[in-house]
PASEBA-1860 file (N, C-alpha, C; in nm, 3 decimals):
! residues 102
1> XXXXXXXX> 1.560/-1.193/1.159/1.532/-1.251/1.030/1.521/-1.141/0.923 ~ 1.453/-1.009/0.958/1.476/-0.914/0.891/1.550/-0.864/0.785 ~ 1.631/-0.858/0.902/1.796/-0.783/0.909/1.907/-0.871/0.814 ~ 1.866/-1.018/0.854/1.970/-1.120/0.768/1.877/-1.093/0.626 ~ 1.786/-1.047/0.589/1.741/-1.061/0.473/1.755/-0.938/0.373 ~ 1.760/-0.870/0.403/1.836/-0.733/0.413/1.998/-0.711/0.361 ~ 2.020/-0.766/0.503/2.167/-0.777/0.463/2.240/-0.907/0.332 ~ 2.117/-1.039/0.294/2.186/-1.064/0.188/2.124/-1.034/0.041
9> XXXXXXXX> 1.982/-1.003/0.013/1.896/-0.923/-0.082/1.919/-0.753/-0.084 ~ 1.939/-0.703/0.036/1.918/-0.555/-0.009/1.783/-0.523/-0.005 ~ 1.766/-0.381/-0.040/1.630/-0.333/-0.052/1.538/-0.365/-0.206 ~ 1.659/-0.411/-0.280/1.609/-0.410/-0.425/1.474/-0.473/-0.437 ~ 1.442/-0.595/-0.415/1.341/-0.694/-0.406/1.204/-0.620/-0.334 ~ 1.235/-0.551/-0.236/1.100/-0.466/-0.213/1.058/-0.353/-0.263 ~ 1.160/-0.286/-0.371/1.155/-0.169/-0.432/1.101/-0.227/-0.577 ~ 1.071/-0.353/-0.577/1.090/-0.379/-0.741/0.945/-0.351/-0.784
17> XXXXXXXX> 0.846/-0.331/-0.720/0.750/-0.248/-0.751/0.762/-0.136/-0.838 ~ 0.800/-0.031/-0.772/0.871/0.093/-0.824/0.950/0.063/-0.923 ~ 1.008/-0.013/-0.977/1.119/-0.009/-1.082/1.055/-0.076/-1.226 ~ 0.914/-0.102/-1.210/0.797/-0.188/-1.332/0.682/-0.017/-1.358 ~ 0.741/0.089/-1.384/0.618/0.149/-1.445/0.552/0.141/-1.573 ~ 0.640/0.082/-1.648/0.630/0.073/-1.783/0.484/-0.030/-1.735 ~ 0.492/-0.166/-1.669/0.428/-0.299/-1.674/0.295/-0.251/-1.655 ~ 0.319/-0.210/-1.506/0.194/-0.116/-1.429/0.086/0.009/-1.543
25> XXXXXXXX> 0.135/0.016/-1.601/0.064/0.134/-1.640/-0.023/0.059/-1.723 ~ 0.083/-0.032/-1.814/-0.006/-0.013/-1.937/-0.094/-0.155/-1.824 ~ -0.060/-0.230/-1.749/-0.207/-0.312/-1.675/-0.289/-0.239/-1.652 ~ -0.280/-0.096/-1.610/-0.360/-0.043/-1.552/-0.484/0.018/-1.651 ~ -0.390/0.045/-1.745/-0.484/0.084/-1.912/-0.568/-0.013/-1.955 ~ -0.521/-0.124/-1.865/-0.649/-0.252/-1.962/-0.761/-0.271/-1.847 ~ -0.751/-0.245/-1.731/-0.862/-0.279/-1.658/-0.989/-0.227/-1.678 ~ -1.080/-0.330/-1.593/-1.191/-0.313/-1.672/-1.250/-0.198/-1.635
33> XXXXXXXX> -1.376/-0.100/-1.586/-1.441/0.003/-1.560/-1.347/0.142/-1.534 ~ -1.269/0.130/-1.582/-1.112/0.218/-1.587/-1.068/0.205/-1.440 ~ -1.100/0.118/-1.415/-0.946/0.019/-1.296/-1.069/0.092/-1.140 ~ -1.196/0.088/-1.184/-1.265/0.151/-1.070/-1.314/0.031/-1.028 ~ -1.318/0.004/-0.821/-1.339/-0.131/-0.744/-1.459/-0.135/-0.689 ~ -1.553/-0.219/-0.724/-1.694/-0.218/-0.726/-1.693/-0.256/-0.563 ~ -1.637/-0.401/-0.550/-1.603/-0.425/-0.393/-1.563/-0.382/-0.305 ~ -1.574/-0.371/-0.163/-1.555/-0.347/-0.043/-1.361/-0.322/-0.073
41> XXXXXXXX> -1.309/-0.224/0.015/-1.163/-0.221/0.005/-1.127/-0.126/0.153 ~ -0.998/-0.204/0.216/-0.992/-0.144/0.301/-0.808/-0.115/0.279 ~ -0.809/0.034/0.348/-0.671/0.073/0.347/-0.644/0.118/0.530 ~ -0.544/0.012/0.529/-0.472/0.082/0.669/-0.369/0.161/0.671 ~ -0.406/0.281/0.729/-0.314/0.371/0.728/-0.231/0.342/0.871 ~ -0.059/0.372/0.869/-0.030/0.382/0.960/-0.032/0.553/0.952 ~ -0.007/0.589/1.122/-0.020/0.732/1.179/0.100/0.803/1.160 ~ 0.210/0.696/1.176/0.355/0.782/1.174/0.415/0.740/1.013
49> XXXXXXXX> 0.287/0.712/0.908/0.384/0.685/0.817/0.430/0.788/0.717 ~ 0.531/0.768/0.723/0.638/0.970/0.658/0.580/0.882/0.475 ~ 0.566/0.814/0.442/0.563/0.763/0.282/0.468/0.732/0.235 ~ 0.384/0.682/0.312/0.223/0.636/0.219/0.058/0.696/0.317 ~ 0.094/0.779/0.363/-0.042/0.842/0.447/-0.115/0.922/0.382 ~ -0.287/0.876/0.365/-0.359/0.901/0.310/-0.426/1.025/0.417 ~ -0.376/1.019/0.502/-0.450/1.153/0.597/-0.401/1.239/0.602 ~ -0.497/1.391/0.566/-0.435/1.496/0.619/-0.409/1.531/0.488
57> XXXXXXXX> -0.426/1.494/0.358/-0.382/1.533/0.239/-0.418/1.490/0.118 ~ -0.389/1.497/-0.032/-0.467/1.444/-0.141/-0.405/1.337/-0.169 ~ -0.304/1.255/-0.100/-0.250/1.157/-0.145/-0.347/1.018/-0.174 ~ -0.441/1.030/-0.117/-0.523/0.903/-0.070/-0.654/0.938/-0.221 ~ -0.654/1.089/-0.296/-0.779/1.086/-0.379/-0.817/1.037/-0.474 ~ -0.698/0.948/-0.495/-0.745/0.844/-0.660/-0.793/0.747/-0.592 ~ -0.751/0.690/-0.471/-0.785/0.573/-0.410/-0.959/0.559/-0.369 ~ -0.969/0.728/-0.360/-1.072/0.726/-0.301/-1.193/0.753/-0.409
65> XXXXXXXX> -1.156/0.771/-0.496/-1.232/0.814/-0.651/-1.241/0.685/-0.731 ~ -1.129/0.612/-0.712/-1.161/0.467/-0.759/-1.214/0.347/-0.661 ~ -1.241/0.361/-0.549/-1.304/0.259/-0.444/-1.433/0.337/-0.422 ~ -1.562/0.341/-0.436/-1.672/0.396/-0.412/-1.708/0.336/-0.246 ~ -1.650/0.171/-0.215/-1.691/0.094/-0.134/-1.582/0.111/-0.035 ~ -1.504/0.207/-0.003/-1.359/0.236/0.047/-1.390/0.287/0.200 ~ -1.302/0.175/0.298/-1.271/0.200/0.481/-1.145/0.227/0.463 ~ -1.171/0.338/0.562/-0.959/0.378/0.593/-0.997/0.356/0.730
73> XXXXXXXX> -0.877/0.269/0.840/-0.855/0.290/0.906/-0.713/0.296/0.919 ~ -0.680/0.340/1.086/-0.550/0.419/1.067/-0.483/0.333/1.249 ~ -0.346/0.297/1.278/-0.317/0.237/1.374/-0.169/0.323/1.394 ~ -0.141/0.319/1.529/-0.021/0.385/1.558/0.131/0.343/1.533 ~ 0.165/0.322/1.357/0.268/0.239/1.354/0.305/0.340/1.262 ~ 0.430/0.268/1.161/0.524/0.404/1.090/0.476/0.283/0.952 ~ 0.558/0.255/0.824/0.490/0.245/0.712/0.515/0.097/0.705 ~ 0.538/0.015/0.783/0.532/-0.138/0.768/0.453/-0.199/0.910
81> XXXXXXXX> 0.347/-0.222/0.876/0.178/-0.176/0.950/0.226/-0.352/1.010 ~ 0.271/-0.445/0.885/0.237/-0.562/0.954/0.381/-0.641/1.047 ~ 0.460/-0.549/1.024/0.601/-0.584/1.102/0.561/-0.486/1.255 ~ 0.531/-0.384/1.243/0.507/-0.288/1.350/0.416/-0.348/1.493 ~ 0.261/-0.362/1.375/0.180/-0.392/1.459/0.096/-0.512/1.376 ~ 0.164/-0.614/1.396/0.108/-0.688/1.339/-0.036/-0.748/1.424 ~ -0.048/-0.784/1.522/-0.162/-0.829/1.592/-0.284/-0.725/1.591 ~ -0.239/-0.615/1.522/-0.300/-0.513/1.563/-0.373/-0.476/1.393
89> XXXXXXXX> -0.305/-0.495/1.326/-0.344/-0.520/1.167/-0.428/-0.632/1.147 ~ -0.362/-0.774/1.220/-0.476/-0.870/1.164/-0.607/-0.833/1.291 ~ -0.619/-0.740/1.380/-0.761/-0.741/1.482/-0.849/-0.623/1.341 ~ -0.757/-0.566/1.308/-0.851/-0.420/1.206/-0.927/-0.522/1.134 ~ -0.851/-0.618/1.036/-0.873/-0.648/0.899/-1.016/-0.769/0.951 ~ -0.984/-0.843/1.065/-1.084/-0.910/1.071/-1.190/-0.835/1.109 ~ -1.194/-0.735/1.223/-1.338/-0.655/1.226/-1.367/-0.598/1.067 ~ -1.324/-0.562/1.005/-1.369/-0.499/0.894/-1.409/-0.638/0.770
97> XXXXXX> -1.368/-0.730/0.780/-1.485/-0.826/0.749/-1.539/-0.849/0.805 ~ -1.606/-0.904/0.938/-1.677/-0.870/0.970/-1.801/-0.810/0.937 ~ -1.741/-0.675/0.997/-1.868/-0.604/0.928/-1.894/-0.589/0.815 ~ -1.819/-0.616/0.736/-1.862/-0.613/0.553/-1.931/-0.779/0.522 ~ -1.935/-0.858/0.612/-1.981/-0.969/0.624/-1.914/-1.085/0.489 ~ -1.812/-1.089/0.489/-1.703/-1.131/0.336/-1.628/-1.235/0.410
END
């Protein structure tokens, strides 16, 4: 299902994030406490991910300067956490409510 989706969209549709900085920014200019998250926030890192890994480096320090209430955990997958390991993403996310009791 992937693959057929892929093959008739392309990558464009998941890149279209990246292609709105203009939108993003200036949202980001209007939020409220300068875009800082009072609430609980959790980031899963995958281990093998070559593009968005917050470990091991400063990539993760705005995240971590703007979440005061901030869990990283980290699972053995590459950068698509819920195609990889998906059973394994929704066991994190529910222990971590859980314990944040939410």
């Amino acid at each position: 299902m992937l693959v057929q989706s892929f093959g008739a969209h392309g990558f464009r549709p998941s890149c279209a994030w990246y292609l709105n900085d203009d939108a993003n920014i200036a949202y980001a200019r209007k939020a409220p406490d300068g875009g800082r998250l009072s609430q609980p926030v959790l980031f899963v890192n995958g281990d093998f991910d070559q593009i968005c890994s917050i470990t091991g480096n400063h990539q993760g320090d705005p995240m971590r300067a703007a979440c005061p209430d901030l869990t990283i955990m980290s699972l053995p997958a590459g950068h698509w956490l819920p195609l990889e390991r998906k059973a394994e993403l929704i066991g994190a996310i529910r222990s971590w409510l859980q314990c944040k009791k939410l």
